[in-house]
N, C-alpha and C positions, 0 to 999 in steps of 0.2 A: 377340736373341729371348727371353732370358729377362725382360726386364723387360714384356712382356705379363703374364706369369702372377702376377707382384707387385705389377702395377696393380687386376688383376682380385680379388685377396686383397684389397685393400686397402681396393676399392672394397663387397667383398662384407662386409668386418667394418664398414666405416661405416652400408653397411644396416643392419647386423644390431643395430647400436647406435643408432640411431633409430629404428629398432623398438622397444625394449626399452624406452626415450624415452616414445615414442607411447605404450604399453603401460601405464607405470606412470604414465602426467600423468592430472590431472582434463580431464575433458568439460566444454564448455559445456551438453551436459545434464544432466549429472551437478550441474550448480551448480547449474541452475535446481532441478533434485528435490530436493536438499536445500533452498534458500533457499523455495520452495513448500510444505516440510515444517515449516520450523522459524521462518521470519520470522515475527518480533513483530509488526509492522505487519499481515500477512495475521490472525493472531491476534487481534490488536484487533478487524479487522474484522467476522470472523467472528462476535465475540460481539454484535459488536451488530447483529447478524442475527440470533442467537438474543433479542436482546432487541426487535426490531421479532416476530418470532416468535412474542411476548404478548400485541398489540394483539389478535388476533382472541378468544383468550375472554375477554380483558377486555370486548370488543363483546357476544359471543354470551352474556356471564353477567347482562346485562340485562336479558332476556329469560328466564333460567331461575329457577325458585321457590329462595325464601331461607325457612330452615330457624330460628328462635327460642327460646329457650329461658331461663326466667327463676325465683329463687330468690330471696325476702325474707319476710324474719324480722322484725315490729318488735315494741318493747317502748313500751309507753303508760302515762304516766302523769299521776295527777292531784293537784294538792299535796302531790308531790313524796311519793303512794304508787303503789302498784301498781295498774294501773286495766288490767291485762290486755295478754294478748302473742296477736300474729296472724304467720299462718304463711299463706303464698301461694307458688303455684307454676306456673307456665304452660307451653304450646307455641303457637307459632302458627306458620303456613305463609303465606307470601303468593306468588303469582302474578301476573305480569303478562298478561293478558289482549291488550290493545294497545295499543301505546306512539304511535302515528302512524307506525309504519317506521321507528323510530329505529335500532333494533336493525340490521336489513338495512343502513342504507344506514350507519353506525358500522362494521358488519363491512365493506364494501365499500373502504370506505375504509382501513381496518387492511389488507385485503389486497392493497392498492392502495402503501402503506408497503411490506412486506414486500417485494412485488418488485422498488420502488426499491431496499431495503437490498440487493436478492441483487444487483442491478443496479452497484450500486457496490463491494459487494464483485468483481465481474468487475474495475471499473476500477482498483481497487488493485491487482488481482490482476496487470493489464496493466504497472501502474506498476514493482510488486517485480521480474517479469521481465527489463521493459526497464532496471530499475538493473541487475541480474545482469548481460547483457547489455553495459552498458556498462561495469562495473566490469571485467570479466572484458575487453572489447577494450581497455579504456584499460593495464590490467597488460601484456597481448603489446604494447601498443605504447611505453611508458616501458619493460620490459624490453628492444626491442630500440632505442631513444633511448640507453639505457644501454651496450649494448654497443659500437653504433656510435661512442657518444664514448671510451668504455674504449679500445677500438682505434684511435683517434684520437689520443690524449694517448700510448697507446704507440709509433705511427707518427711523431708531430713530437715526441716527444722520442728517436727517431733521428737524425729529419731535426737537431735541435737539436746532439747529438752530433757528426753529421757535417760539421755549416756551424760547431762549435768546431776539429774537426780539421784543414779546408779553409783557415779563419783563420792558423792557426799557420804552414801550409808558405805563406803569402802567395796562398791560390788563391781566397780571399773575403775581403769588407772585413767591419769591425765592424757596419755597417750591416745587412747579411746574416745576424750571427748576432743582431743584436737584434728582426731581424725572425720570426727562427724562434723566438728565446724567445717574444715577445710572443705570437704563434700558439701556443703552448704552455701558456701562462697563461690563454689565453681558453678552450681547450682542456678544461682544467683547471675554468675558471667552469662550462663547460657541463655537463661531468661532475656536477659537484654539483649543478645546475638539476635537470637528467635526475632523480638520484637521490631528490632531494628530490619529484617528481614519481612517482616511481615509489611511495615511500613512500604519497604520499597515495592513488594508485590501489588499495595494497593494503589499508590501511585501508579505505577505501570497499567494498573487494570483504568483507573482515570484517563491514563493518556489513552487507551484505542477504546474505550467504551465510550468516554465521555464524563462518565460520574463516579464516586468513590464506592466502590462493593457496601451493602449495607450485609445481609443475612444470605449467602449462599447457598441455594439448593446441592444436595450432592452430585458430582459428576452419573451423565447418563452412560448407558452401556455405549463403547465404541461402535461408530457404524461398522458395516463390513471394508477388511482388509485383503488386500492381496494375497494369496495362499502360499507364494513362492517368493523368492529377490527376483528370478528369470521374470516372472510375470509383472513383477512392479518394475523392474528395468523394462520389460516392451509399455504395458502403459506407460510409461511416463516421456518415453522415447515418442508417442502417436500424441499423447496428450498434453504434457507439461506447456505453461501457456506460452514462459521464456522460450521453450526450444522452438515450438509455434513462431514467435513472433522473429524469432532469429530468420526464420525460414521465407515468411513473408520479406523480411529487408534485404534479402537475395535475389529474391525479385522483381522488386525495387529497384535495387542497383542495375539487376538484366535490362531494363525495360529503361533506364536513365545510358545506358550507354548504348544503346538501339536510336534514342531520339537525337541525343547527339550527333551519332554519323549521320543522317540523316538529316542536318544541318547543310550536308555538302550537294542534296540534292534541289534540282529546279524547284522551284515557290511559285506560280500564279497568282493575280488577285484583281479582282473588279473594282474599279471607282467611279461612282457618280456623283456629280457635283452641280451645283447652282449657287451665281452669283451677282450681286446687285450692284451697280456705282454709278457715282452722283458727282458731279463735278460742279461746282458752284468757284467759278472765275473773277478774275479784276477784269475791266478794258483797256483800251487805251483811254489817255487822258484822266488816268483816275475812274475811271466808270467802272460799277460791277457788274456783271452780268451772270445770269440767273440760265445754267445749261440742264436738258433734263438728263434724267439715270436712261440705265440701258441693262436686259439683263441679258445674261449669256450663259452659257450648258456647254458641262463634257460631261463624256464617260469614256472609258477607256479599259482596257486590259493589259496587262503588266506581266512578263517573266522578267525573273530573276534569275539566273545562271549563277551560282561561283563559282569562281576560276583559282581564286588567291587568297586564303583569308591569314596569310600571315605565319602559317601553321598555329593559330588559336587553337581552331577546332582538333587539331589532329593532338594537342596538348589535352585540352579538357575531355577527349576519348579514353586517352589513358589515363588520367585520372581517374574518370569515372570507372573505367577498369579496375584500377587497384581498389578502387571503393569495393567493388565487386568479389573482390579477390578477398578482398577485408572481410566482407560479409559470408563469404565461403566459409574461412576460416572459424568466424567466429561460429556458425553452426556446428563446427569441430568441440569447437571449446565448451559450450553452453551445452553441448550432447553428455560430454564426458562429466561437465557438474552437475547435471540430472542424474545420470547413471549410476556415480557416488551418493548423491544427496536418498537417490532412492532403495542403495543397499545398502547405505549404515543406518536410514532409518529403520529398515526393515531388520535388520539386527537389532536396532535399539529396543522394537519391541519384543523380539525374544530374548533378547537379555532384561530387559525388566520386568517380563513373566518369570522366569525364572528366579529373579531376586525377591521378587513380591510372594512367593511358594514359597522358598527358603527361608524370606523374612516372618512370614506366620508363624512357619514349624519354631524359629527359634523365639518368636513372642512367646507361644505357647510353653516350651521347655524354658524360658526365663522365666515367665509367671511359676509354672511349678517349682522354681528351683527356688524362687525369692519363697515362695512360701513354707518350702522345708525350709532352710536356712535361715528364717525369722522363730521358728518352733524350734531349732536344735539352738539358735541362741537364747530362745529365752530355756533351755534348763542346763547352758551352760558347755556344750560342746564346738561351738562357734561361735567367733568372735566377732566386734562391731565391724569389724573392716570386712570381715565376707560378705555381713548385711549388705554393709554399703552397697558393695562390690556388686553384688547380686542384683541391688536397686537400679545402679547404675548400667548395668548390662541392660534390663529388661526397657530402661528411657532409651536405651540407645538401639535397641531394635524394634520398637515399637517407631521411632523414628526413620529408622530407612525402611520402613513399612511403607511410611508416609511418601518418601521420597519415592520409590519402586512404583508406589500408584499413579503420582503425579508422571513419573518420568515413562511409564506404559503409555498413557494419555496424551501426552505433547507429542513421543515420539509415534504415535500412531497417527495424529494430525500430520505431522510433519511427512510421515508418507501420501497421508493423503493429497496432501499440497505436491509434493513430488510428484504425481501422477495426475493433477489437477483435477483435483475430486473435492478439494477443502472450498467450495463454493456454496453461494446459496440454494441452487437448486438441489444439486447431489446430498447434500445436509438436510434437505426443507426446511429453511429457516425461515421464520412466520415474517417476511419479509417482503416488500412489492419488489420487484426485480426490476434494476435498471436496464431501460434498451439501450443498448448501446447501437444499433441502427437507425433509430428514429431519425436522430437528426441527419445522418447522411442523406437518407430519403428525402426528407424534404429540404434540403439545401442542394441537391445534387443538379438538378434545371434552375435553378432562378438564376434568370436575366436583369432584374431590376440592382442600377448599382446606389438605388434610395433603401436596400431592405438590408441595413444593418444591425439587425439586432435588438436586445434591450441593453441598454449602459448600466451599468451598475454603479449606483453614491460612490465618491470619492470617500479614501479611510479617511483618518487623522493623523498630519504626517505629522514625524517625531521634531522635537526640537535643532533646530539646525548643529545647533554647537555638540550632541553626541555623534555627527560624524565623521569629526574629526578627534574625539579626545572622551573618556572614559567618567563614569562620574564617580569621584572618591566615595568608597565606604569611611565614616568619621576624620578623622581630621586627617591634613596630607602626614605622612611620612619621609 
């Protein structure tokens, strides 16, 4: 009766240590808030979101008065004397009055950009996750590749030990113990495969998290998935952020070959002006004479008519057509790799529910089989090699165990991202959420062309000489 109260001890300190486990591992949220906080590649993005962010007062500064200002001194002379020096000074303001809509359908199109850029900023943003994601399932599943073979190569090289001790007293042939070496050896290969494997998955978790996996919490339950393919081919058709952004640069193109024609119409435009001159003269006889300035004003109004321009314009229309034309297409193209991406993921996860079920039932039925098959060898009715055999089944579906889980997991992200759901928010990842408006807003009026930003340090640029030429590892060859 006492060994109740020491199984119940025993069983309550291994809680209390996988608690403590659980406690101190990283989240798979936690990855994602950091690699959403600190990935370079989201970073890239971002800026060039802030730099599609510019097309609109580059559009709208077409349209607003340009501000002139001019200072010339000359000195004049006449064989090679002094024949008097002039002083000039100006302002002038010009205005566009009406461009033919250039201005409107230029901005429409800059903000028609913008939205692609925020557009595909979501899609990287899908991309970085689902590496997290995958890095972070591929580490718990080469960690537990690893252990399973570690306990393996420990297991047969008992079994090794014991089919040498069996040998000696005459109770197994040579045969027997070279089959437990050889299973030992492969054992051995596999261990390092694993290893080498696990290396790479923790590297790769480096690259989009930031830092090397230390203790991993277990994967959490999948959020919710689409019920059908139908249903994840229409989300992903409304949502995917690629098909999104294809669809804005169609736009784009519309609205760039609208301002072009558009080129061919009447322009108006205001000018007013003020300017100062000073004439300071020679005389006769050598005498200089001191004349005063004068100043004088226009303003005026200006059309512009084309009549001929070359056929330029009528060239860079079609152009910007076939861009158009390009962009048409490629919503074609970018529809049909959504479509695919989103019903082989969506297979991927019924087919690795289905192997992850299959893969139990036969853990389970290899467990039970390694353990008859270890009792009928020890009295003699089975031999070492069914052991083996037996051993090595039960490592090898305890292994696509491993894999079935992982690969349920990436391939349920991988829909997610398909229907652009694999983000922060749809996730709640404990993360502050980048605007990606902010800056448009407040760059979208300003007038001043002193409000450039903040510069960023210069890096440290590389040595001249590697850009022309490779630096030898050890001595040349």
């Amino acid at each position: 009766m006492k060994l109740v109260p020491a199984i119940t001890a025993a069983l309550l300190a291994a809680t209390a240590s996988l608690i403590a486990v659980a406690v101190g591992a990283e989240t798979l949220p936690e990855a994602l808030a950091e690699a959403y906080e600190t990935n370079p590649q989201l970073a890239v993005q971002r800026a060039i979101v802030r730099q599609a962010d510019e097309l609109v007062p580059i559009a709208l500064g077409t349209g607003r008065p340009t501000l002139d200002a001019t200072v010339a001194e000359q000195q004049n002379g006449l064989d090679f004397n002094n024949n008097g020096r002039t002083l000039s000074s100006g302002l002038t303001i010009n205005q566009s009055l009406f461009r033919g809509g250039r201005t409107r359908s230029a901005t429409n199109a800059a903000d028609n950009r913008i939205l692609a850029a925020r557009a595909r900023l979501r899609a990287v943003e899908d991309n970085v996750l689902l590496g997290v994601v995958t890095a972070y399932a591929d580490d718990l599943r080469y960690a537990a590749v690893v252990d399973l073979n570690t306990n393996q190569v420990k297991v047969l090289g008992r079994e090794l030990q014991a089919s040498r001790d069996r040998f000696e007293v005459g109770d197994l042939t040579r045969t027997d113990v070279a089959q437990s070496d050889a299973r030992l050896a492969n054992a051995q290969s596999n261990l390092v495969i694993a290893q080498g494997q696990l290396n790479t998955a923790r590297n790769a978790y480096a690259r989009v998290v930031g830092h090397y996996p230390g203790t991993l919490a277990p994967l959490p339950p999948l959020p919710v998935l689409p019920g059908t393919s139908g249903q994840a081919v229409d989300l992903a058709n409304a949502n995917n952020p690629a098909l999104v952004a294809a669809r804005f640069d169609e736009a784009a193109a519309r609205y760039d070959v609208s301002t072009i024609e558009r080129e061919r119409l009447p322009s108006v435009g205001l000018g007013l002006g003020a300017n100062y001159q000073r004439f300071d003269g020679g005389g006769g006889g050598g005498r200089f004479v001191q004349q005063g300035g004068f100043f004088t004003q226009n303003a005026g109004v200006q059309l512009s008519v084309p009549l001929y321009q070359a056929g330029v314009v009528g060239a860079r229309i079609r152009s910007a057509q076939a861009a158009r034309s390009q962009s048409m297409e490629q919503i074609g193209l970018v529809g049909r790799q959504v479509a695919e991406t989103a019903q082989n993921a969506f297979v991927s996860v019924a087919t690795a529910r289905a192997v992850i079920t299959a893969s139990e039932s036969s853990v389970a039925a290899n467990a039970l089989a390694l353990e008859g098959v270890s009792q009928e060898n020890q009295v003699g009715t089975r031999t070492v090699l069914e052991v083996l055999n037996a051993e090595q089944e039960l490592v090898v579906a305890r292994v696509n165990l491993a894999a079935a889980r992982r690969d349920e997991y990436v391939a349920g992200y991988t829909l997610l991202a398909a229907v652009g759901e694999a983000e922060v928010e749809p996730l709640a990842v404990p993360a502050k959420l980048y605007d990606s408006t902010a800056n448009a807003a407040r760059v979208r009026h300003k007038w001043n062309d002193h409000d450039t930003g903040v510069d960023l340090a210069p890096l440290p640029a590389p040595e001249p000489a590697v850009a022309s030429k490779s630096v030898a590892i050890g001595p040349p060859r």
